[in-house]
NUVEXNU-349830 format. One record per residue (C-alpha): residue number from 0; chain; z, y, x. Coordinates in steps of 0.5 Angstrom, whole numbers, m for minus. Layout:
@i: NUM ch: A w: Z v: Y u: X
...
***
This chain:
@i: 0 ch: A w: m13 v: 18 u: m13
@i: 1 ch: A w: m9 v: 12 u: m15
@i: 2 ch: A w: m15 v: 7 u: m17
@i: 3 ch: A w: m14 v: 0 u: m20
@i: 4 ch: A w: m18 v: m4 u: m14
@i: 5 ch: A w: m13 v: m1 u: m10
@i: 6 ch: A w: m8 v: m5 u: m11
@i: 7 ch: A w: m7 v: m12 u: m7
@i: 8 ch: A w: m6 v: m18 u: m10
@i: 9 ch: A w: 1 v: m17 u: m7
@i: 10 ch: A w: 3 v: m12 u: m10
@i: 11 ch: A w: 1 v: m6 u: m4
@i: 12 ch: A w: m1 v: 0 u: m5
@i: 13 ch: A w: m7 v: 1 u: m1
@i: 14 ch: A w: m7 v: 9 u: m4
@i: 15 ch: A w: m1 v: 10 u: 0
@i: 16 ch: A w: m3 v: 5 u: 7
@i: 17 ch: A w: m4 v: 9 u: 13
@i: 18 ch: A w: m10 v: 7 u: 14
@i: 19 ch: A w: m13 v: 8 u: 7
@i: 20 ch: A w: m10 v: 15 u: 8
@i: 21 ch: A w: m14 v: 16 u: 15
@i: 22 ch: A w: m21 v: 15 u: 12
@i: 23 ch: A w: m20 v: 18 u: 6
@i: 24 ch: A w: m18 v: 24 u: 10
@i: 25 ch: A w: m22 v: 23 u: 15
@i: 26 ch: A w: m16 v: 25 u: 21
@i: 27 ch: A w: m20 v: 22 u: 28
@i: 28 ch: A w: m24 v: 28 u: 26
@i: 29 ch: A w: m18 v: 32 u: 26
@i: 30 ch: A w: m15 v: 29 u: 32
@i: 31 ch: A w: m10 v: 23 u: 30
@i: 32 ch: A w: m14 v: 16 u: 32
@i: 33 ch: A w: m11 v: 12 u: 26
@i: 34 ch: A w: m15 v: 6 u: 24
@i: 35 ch: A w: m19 v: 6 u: 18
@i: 36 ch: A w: m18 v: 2 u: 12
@i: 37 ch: A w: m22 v: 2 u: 5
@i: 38 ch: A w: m17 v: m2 u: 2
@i: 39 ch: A w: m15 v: m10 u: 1
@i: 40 ch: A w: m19 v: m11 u: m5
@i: 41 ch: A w: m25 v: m6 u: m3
@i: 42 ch: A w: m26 v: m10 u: 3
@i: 43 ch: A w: m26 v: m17 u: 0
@i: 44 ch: A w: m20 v: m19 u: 3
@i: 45 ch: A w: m16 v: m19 u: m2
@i: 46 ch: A w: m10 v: m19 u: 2
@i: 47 ch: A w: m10 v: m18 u: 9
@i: 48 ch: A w: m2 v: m19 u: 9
@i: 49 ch: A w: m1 v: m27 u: 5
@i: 50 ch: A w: m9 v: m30 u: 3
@i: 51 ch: A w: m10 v: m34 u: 9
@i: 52 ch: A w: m3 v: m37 u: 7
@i: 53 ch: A w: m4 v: m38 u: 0
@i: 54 ch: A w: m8 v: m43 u: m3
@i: 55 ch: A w: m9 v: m39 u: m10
@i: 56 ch: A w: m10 v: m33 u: m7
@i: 57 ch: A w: m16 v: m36 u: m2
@i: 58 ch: A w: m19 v: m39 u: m7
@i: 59 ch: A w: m18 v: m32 u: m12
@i: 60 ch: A w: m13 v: m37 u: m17
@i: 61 ch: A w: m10 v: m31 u: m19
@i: 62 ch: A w: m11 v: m23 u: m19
@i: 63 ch: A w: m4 v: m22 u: m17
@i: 64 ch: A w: 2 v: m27 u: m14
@i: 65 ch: A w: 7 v: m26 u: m20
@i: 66 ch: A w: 2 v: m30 u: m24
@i: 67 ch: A w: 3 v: m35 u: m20
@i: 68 ch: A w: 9 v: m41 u: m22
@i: 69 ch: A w: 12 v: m40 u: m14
@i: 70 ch: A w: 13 v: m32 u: m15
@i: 71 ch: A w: 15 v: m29 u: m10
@i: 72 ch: A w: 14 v: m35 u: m5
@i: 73 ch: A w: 16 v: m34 u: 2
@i: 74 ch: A w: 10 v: m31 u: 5
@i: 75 ch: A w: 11 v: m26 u: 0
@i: 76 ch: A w: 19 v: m25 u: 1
@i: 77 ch: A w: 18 v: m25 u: 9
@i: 78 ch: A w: 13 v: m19 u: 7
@i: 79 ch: A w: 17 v: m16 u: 2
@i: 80 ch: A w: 24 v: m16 u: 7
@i: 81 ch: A w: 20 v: m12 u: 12
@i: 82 ch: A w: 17 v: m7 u: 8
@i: 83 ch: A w: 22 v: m5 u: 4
@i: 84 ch: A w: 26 v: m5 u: 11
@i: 85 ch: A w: 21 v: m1 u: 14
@i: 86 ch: A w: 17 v: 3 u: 9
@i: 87 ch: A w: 21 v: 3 u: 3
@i: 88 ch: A w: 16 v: 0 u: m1
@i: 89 ch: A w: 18 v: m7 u: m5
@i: 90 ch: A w: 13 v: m11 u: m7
@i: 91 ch: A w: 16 v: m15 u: m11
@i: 92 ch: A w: 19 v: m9 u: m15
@i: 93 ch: A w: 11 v: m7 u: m15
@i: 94 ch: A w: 9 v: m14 u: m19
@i: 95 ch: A w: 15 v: m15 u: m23
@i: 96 ch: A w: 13 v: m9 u: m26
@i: 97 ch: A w: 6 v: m9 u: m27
@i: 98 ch: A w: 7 v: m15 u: m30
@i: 99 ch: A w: 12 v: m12 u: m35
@i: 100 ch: A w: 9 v: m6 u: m36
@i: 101 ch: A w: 2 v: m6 u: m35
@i: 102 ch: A w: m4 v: m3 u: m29
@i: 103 ch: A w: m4 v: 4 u: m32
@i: 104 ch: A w: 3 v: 5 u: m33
@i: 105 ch: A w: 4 v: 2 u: m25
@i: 106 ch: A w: m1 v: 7 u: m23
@i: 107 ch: A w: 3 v: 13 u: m27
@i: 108 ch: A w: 10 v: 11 u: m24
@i: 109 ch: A w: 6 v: 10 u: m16
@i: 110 ch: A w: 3 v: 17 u: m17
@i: 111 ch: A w: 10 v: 21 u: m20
@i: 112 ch: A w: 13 v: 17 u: m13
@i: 113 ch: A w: 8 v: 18 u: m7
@i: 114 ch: A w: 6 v: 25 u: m9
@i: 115 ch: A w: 5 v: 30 u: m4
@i: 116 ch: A w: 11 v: 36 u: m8
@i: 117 ch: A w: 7 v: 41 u: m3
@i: 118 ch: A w: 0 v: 39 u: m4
@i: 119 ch: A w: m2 v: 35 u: m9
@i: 120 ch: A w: m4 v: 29 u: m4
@i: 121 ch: A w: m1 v: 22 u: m3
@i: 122 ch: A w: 5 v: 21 u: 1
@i: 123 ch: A w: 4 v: 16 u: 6
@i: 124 ch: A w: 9 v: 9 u: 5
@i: 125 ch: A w: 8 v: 8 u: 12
@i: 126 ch: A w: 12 v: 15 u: 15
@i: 127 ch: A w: 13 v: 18 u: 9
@i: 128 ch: A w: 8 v: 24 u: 11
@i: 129 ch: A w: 1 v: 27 u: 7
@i: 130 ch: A w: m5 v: 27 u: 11
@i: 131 ch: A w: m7 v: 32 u: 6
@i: 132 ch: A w: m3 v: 38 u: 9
@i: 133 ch: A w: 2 v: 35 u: 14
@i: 134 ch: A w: m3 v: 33 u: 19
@i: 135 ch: A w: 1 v: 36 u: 25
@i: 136 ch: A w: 7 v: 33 u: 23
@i: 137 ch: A w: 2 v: 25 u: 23
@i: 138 ch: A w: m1 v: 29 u: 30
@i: 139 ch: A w: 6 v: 29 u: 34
@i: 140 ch: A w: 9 v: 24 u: 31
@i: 141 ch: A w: 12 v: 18 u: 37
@i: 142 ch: A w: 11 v: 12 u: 32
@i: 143 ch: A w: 7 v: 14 u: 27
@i: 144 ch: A w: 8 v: 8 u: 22
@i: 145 ch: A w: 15 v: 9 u: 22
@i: 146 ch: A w: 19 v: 14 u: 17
@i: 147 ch: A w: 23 v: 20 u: 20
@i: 148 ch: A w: 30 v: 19 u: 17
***
């Protein structure tokens, strides 16, 4: 399920997105009302996060932010501090190793790290949880875009 168009020109995971995960799980039918998302580069958006801040993004200059000169610019170490903070995800550790290593290899590294051990699904970056076979878990959860520590 990890897909090369699914990863944002900010480093994003859109496979791991809570959002993503409730369309592709189709959860409002299950009972969990989560907003659907198809994905940044899907939709055309390039990034929800930074594009409207970010000249080259805007004017689609570049395909990710590390091929740019200000790498990573504010806008994206903001970002980046409340992911990893929040959600356990780092932008720039993303991009700085698709830059190194490859989009092939990044999406190996990104399905041995969000699979599901009980399922085989994608594990959520936004709460740690698989809307594949923990759906009761999302269900009864207070803050669903936080992590149970």
């Amino acid at each position: 399920m990890m897909k090369e168009e699914l990863i944002a020109p900010c480093g994003m995971n859109c496979a791991t997105c809570s959002n993503y995960l409730a369309l592709i799980n189709d959860v409002r039918a299950k009972g969990v009302k989560l907003p659907y998302c198809k994905g940044c580069r899907p939709r055309n958006k390039q990034c929800s996060f930074i594009k409207k801040k970010c000249e080259k993004l805007l004017n689609q200059d570049v395909e990710f932010c590390y091929e740019c000169e200000d790498f990573p610019c504010d806008n994206l170490r903001k970002l980046e501090k409340g992911y990893i903070t929040r959600y356990r995800t780092s932008m720039v550790e993303n991009l700085t190793f698709i830059k190194e290593h490859g989009l092939a290899e990044f999406l190996e590294n990104q399905k041995e790290k969000w699979q599901c051990p009980d399922c085989g699904g994608i594990i959520c970056c936004h709460n740690g949880i698989c809307y594949s076979c923990s759906l009761e878990t999302l269900k009864n959860k207070k803050k669903v875009y936080r992590w149970e520590d």
